[in-house]
C-alpha positions as CSV (number, residue, x, y, z in Angstrom):
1,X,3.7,4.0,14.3
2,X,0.2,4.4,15.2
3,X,-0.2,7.7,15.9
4,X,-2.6,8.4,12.6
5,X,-0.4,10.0,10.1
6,X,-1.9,8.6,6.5
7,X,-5.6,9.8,8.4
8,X,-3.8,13.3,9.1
9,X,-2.3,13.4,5.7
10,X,-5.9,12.7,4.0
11,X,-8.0,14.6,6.7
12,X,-6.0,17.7,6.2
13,X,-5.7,18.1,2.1
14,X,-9.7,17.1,2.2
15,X,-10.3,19.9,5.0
16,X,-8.5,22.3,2.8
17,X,-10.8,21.1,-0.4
18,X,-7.2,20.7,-2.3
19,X,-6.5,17.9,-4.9
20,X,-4.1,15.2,-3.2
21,X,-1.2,13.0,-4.6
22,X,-0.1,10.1,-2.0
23,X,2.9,8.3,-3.0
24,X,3.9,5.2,-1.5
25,X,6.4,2.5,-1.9
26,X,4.5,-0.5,-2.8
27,X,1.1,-2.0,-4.0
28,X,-0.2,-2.9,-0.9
29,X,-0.1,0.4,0.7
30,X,-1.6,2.0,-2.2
31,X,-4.1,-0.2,-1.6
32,X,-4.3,0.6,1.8
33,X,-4.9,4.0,0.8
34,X,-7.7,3.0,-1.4
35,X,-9.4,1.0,0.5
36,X,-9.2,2.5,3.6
37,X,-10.0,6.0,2.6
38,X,-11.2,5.8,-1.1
39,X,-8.5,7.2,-2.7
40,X,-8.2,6.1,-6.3
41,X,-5.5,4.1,-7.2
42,X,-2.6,4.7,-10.1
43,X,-0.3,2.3,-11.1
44,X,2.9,1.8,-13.5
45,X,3.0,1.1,-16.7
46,X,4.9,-2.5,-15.5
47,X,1.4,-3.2,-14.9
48,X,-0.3,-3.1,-18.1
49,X,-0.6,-5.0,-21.7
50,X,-1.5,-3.7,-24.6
51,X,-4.4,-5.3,-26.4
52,X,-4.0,-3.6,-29.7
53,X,0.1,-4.7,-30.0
54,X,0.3,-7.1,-27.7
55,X,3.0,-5.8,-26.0
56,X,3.6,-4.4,-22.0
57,X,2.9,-0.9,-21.2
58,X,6.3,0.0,-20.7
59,X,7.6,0.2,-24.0
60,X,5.0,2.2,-25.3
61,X,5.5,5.6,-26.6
62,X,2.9,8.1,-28.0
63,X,-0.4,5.7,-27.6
64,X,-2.3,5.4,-30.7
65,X,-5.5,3.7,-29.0
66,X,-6.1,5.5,-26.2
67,X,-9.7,4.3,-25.8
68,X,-8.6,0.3,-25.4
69,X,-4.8,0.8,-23.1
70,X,-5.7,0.3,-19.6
71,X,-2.8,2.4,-18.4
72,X,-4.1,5.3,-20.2
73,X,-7.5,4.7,-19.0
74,X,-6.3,4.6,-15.3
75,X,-4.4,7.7,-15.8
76,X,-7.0,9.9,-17.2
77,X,-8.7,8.9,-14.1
78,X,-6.1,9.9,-11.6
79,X,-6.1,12.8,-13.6
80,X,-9.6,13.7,-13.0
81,X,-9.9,12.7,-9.4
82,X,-9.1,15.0,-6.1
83,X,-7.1,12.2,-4.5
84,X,-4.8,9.7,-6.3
85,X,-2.3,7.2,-4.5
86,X,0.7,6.2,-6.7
87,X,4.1,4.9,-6.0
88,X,7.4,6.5,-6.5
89,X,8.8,4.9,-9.5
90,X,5.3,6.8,-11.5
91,X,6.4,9.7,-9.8
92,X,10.0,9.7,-10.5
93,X,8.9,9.3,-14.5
94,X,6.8,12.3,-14.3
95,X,3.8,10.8,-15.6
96,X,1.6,13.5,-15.6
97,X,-0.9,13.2,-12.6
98,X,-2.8,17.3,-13.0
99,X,-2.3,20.3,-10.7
100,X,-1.5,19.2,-7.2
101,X,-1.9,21.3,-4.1
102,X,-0.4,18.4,-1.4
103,X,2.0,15.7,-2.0
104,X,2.9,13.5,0.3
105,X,5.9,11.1,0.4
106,X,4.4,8.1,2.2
107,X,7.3,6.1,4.5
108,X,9.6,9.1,3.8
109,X,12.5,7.5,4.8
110,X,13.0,5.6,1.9
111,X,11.5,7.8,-0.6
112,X,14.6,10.1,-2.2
113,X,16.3,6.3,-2.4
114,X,13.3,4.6,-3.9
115,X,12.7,7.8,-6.6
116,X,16.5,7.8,-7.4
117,X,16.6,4.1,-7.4
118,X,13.7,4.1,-10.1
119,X,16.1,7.1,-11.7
120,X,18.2,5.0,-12.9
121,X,18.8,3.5,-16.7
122,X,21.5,0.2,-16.7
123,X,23.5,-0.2,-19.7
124,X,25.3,-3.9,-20.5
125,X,28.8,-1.8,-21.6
126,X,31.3,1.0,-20.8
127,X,29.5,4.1,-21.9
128,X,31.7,7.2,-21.5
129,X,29.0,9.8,-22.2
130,X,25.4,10.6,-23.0
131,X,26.1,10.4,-27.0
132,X,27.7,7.0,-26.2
133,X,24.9,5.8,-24.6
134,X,22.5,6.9,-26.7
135,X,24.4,5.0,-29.6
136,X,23.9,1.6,-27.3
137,X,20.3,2.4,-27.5
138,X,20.0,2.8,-30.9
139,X,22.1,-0.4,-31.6
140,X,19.7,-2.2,-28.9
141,X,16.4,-1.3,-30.7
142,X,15.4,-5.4,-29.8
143,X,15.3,-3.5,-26.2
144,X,11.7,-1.9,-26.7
145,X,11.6,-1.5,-23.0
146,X,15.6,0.3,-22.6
147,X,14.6,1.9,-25.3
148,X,11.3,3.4,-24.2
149,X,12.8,4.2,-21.2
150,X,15.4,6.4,-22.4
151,X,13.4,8.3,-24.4
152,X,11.4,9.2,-21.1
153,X,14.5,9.6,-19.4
154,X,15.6,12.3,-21.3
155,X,13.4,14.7,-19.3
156,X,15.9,14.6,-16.5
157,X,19.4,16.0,-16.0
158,X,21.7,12.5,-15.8
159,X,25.1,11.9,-14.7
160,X,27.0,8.6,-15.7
161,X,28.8,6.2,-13.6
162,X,30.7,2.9,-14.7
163,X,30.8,0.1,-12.3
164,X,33.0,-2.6,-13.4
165,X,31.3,-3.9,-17.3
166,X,28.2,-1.6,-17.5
167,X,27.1,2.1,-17.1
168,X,24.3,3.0,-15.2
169,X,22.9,6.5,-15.7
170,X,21.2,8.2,-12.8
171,X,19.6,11.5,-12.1
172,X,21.7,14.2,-11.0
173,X,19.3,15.2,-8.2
174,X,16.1,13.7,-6.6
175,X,13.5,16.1,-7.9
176,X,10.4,17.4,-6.5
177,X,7.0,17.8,-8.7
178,X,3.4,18.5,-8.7
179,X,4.4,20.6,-5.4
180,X,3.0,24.9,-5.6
181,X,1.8,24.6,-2.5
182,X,2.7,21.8,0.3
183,X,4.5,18.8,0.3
184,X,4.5,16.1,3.8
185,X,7.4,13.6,4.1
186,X,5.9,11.5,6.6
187,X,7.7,8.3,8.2
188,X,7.8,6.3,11.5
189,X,11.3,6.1,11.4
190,X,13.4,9.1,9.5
191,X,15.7,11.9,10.4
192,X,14.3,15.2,9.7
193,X,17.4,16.8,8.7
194,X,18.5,14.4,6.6
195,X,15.3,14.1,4.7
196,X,15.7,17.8,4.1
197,X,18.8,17.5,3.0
198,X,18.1,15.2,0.6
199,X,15.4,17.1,-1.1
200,X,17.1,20.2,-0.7
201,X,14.3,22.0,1.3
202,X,15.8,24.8,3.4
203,X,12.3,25.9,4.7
204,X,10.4,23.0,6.8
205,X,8.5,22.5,9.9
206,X,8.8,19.3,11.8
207,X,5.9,17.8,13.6
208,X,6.8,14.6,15.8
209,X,3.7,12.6,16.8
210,X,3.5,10.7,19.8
211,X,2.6,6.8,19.5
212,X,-0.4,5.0,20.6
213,X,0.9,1.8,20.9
214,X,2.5,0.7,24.0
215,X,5.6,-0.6,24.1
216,X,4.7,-3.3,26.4
């Protein structure tokens, strides 16, 4: 804490001219990151209405008025600009953000929970496989927003587990994106090894930053 990591993390993708993606856990640090060092902002759909259907952004498909929906807007945006701060769960749906040449994972100690956290599709009854499930979405079509989802999720590889009366469908791995050339896990507080094991990254460096805030 205090030793100047999110400064690094920006000073070093803009000394290297590359196109940054900063991902973060929560609103306020994404606006941290944009006001603090101008870094334009992306949000989730969760955030949105649409003013053509009048319905949330998040059971949108295909959208037919991309000049009115604010998400889109916003995304065409972080598309076009060199630096973008979003938070995991937009990550983890693989909204597409352009050609990255840094990521950064933000408070990396929480970040393969949060991205498998957001992962994650509950269903209200025993599902025993992928055709079951998709049956429970058909029959829930009332559900735009379980139903949107699932149709996202099935860019991912899932596995199933029941617990007790519902099924709850999770990714089978934590994945990693938008990353050719360099990706930073950064955190205060995180276990190196762990963190790589995690992600599944057999080649890392560690850098361990000294504090400049007393302890006193």
């Amino acid at each position: 804490t205090g030793s100047g990591k999110t400064a690094l993390a920006v000073g070093g993708c803009r000394y290297a001219d590359g196109r940054g993606l900063y991902l973060v856990a929560t609103k306020e640090l994404q606006r941290q990151y944009a006001n603090g060092y101008g870094v334009v902002g992306v949000y989730g759909r969760g955030n949105f209405f649409c003013p053509e259907v009048g319905v949330p952004a998040a059971v949108c498909g295909e959208c037919e008025y991309p000049p009115r929906c604010p998400y889109g807007r916003q995304l065409e945006a972080g598309r076009a600009s060199d630096e973008v701060v979003g938070n995991y769960a937009l990550y983890a749906w693989q909204e597409n953000l352009g050609r990255r040449d840094l990521v950064v994972f933000d408070e990396g100690d929480i970040a393969a929970e949060t991205i498998m956290s957001s992962l994650s599709l509950e269903v209200g009854m025993e599902c025993r496989s992928l055709s079951d499930i998709e049956e429970y979405v058909a029959a829930s079509s009332g559900d735009q927003v379980l139903v949107a989802q699932f149709e996202r999720a099935k860019r991912e590889h899932w596995r199933i587990v029941l617990l007790q009366d519902k099924t709850v469908m999770r990714a089978s791995h934590v994945p990693l994106r938008l990353v050719p050339n360099g990706l930073v896990v950064m955190s205060a507080t995180m276990i190196p090894e762990l963190i790589a094991e995690q992600f599944s990254l057999d080649d890392y460096t560690v850098l361990e930053l000294p504090s400049n805030i007393s302890p006193d």
